[in-house]
Each structure stands twice: as C-alpha cells, then as structure tokens.
N, C-alpha and C positions, 0 to 999 in steps of 0.2 A: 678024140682030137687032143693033141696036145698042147699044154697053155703055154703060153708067151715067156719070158721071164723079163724080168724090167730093172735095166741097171738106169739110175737115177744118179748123175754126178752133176755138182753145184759147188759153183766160188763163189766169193764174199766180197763185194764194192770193184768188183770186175766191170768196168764202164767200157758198152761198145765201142769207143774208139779205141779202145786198150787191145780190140780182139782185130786181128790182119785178116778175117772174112769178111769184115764190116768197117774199116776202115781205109785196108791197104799199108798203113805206117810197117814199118819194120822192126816191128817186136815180135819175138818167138813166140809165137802161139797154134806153131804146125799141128799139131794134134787138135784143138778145136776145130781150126778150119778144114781139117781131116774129115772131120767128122760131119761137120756142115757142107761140106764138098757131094759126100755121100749119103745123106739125109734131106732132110729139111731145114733151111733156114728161114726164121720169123724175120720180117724186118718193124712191126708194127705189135711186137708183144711188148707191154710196159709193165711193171714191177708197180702193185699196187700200192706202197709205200715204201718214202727213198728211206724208214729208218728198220732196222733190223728185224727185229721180234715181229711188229706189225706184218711185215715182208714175208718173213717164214709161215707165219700163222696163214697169210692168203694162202702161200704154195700146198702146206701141207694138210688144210683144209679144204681149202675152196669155197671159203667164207669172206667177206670181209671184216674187217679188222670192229670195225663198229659193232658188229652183227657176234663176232669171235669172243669181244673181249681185251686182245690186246693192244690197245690204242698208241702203247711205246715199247720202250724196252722195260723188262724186266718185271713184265705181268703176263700172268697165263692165260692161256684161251678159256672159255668157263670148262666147269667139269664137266657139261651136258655137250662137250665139243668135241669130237672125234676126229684124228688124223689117215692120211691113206693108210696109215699101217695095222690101224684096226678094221679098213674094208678089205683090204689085201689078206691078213690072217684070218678074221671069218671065210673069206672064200677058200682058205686052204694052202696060203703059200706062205712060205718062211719070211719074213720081214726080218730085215738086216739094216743097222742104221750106225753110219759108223763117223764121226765127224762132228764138226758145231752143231748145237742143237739150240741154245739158246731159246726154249721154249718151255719153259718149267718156272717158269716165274720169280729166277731168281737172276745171279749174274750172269755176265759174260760166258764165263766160265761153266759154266752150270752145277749140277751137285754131284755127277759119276752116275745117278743112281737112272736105270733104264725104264723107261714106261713101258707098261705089261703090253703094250700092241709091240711091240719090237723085240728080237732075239738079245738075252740079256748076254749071250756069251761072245758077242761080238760090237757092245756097244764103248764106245770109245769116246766120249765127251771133253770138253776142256778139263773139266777136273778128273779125268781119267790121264790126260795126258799131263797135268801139274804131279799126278803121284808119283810116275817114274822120274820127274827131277829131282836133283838137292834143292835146299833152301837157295844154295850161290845161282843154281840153274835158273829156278823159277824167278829169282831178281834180274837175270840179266835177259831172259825172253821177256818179260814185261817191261824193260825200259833201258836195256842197256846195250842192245846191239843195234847201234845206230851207224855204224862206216866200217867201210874197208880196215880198219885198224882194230877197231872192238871185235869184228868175227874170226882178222888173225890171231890177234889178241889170247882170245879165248878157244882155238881150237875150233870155232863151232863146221859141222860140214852138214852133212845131211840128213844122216842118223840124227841128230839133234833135233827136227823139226819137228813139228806135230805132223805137218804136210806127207812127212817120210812116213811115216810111225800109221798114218790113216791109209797108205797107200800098198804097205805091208799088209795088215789086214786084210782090205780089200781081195788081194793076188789070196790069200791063206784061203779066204773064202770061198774066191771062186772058183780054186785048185781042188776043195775038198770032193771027193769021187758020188758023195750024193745029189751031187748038183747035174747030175746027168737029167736024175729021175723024179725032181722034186721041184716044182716051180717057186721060183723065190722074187722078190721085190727088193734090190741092194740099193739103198741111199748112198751117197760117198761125197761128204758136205767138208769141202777144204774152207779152212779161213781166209787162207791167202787170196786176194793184195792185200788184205785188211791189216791194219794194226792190230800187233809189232811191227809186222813187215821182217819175219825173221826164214832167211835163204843164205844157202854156202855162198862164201865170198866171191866164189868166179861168178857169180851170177849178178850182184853187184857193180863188180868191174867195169861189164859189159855197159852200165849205162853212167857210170861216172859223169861224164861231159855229154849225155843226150840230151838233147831238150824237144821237145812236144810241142808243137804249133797249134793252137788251138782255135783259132779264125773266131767266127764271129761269135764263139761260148766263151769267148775269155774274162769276156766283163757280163756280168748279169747281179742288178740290183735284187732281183726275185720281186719285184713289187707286184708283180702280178699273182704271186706264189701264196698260198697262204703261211699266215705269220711265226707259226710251227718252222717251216723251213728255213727263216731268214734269224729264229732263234739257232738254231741248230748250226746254221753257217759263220754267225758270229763268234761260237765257240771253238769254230774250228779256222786253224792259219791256213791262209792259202797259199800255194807254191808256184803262183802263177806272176810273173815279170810284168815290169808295164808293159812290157816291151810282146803282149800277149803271149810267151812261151814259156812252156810249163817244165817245171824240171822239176823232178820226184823219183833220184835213185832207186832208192827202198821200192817205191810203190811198182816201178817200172821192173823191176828183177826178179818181183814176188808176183807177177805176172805170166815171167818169161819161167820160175821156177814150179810155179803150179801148172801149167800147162805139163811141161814135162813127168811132173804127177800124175795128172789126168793118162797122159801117154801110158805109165807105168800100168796106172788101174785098169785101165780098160783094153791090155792087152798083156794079160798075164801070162 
C-alpha cells in the first residue's frame, strides 16, 4: 500500500478572526477557506501557548512546553526531545522543513544550521533568509518598511520577502520527479502576519483606511489570564481605538499576502 504524504503549512500570529472561514470579515484569505471548505475545519483547536517557541515545541512535539522544556522564547526543547521529523524519517520519508523554525534555542531568526531529523538541502530558516540580503536589506526588513511610502521607497515587491523565497522552495520541491515515488513530510512555516509585517505595496494599499470591529474582545484586562500574559501585553502597543476598532495596515495585508502564499505552495 502506498503511504500518504503530508504537506504541513503554518502562519505566525494569524488570529481566527483574521481567517474569512471563521469569521466572515472581508480579508483575502481564499485559499485557507479553500481548503477548509474541502477538509476539516476545527472550531475548538487552541494553540497551547499564545508565545512562540512554547507554541511550536507543542506542534512539533506533542509535548507540552513544561514537559518539552521550552517555557518561552529562545530555549530549546531538551535533547532527549524529538520532533515529527525524526518519527517521519525513521519510518522512511523525506522530511522537508522549510520556513521559521525558532526552535534551536536561539533568536528569532535562528542559526541557518538544519537539525539532522530534516532534509538539510531544503532547509530555509530566518538566518538562511538574512544571508541572501545586503546589510541596507536586512536593516530595512527589520524595521524599516512600515507604509506605503517606505515599500515604494525602496522598491520592495515580492521577490524581496521571505514569504516569496519559502514559497519558491516549496513549488522546487514538490516539482522534483522523485516525489512520485518517495513518501515525504513538507513543513512550510510562513512568518507572516508576524513582525515586520513585510508585503508588496499593493497588498498594503488595500487596507490603508480598513478598520476591524472587534465587539466584545476589544477591551480585556486579562485578570483572569495568568501574569505571563498581561507581562507580554504590556510590552506590546495595542492598535485598537476606544472607539473598539482595530486598525493594523501592516498586520491586515500580511494576512491577505500569506494566504496568497499558501495558494502558490500548495498548488504548484
């Protein structure tokens, strides 16, 4: 019989009401609800911690984060921790992992270097994706394309993204002709909405003057949250109005521009 193969695609601070299968709003995200149209959608799956590294160490163990090791960002699961992609290549299939990893215990960014459960010729991390910039690139993806004026600015379009650049691979990947006959496991972990929040300008445009009505989430003290969380929100600005509507160009086009990603990868 012949085994499955298992494409595995994942965004970064992608909040259900940002997705038009689970909300309704009118942000481009045809190809998720594409796919949830034609699958299964969870309505009651939760994200076992809202901070990153904890988040991935659940996904790609099935551990939790106490149990794993990574309690935040920028600590590794233990060594005695195994991810799918070392049950996936003991059983015999290619493991392809191409996209954020943030799981190496270091930054954001990570080190480039691939962990031996994954295919090292296809792995693509933040600091894979800092090496193909200049010096001026990597200062203005990290803090300097904030409006319609900085992305005309500077040229930036597609080819520029990481988003682009993960999505290319992906197509390379599963174009090559041994994929008929070799069962593989392809991760394809896009950053986006996440900060920077960097997408071609038309995609921007598009929500200059939108705002998000956010009903009864608009104000939440978290007192009930544990105190981890209400640290975490304090350091971050919120872009939400008294007036409860949420307005976040950037966050809102890097939504509508990963999806379109998603579309590219998963129909090469």
């Amino acid at each position: 019989m012949k085994r499955p193969n298992f494409l595995f695609i994942m965004t970064d601070t992608q909040a259900t009401n940002m997705v038009g299968c689970y909300s309704g709003k009118p942000l481009n995200t045809q190809n998720i609800d594409s796919l949830a149209a034609e699958g299964i959608r969870f309505n009651s799956a939760y994200t076992c911690s809202p901070v990153c590294t904890p988040a991935r160490a659940g996904l790609f163990t099935g551990i939790y984060a106490n149990q794993s090791g990574p309690w935040t960002n920028n600590v590794a699961p233990g060594k005695n921790i195994s991810t799918m992609g070392r049950y996936f290549k003991d059983a015999g299939y290619h493991t392809c992992y191409i996209g954020k990893w943030h799981l190496d215990g270091h930054d954001y960014f990570g080190t480039g270097e691939c962990p031996p459960e994954w295919d090292a010729d296809y792995w693509f991390d933040g600091a894979n994706y800092l090496s193909e910039l200049t010096e001026k690139e990597i200062s203005l993806w990290r803090n300097g394309l904030n409006s319609v004026e900085d992305l005309q600015a500077n040229h930036i379009d597609e080819t520029f993204t990481w988003a682009h650049r993960i999505s290319n691979r992906a197509v390379d990947f599963l174009q090559q002709p041994a994929r008929a006959d070799e069962p593989f496991l392809m991760v394809i972990s896009y950053d986006e909405p996440h900060h920077p929040f960097t997408c071609p300008v038309e995609y921007l445009e598009k929500y200059t003057d939108f705002y998000y009505e956010l009903g009864e989430k608009a104000e939440d003290d978290l007192a009930n949250k544990p105190e981890h969380h209400r640290l975490w929100a304090q350091a971050m600005p919120s872009p939400v109005g008294d007036d409860g509507l949420y307005h976040h160009p950037l966050y809102f086009a890097c939504n509508d521009f990963v999806d379109d990603q998603i579309g590219r990868s998963s129909t090469p």
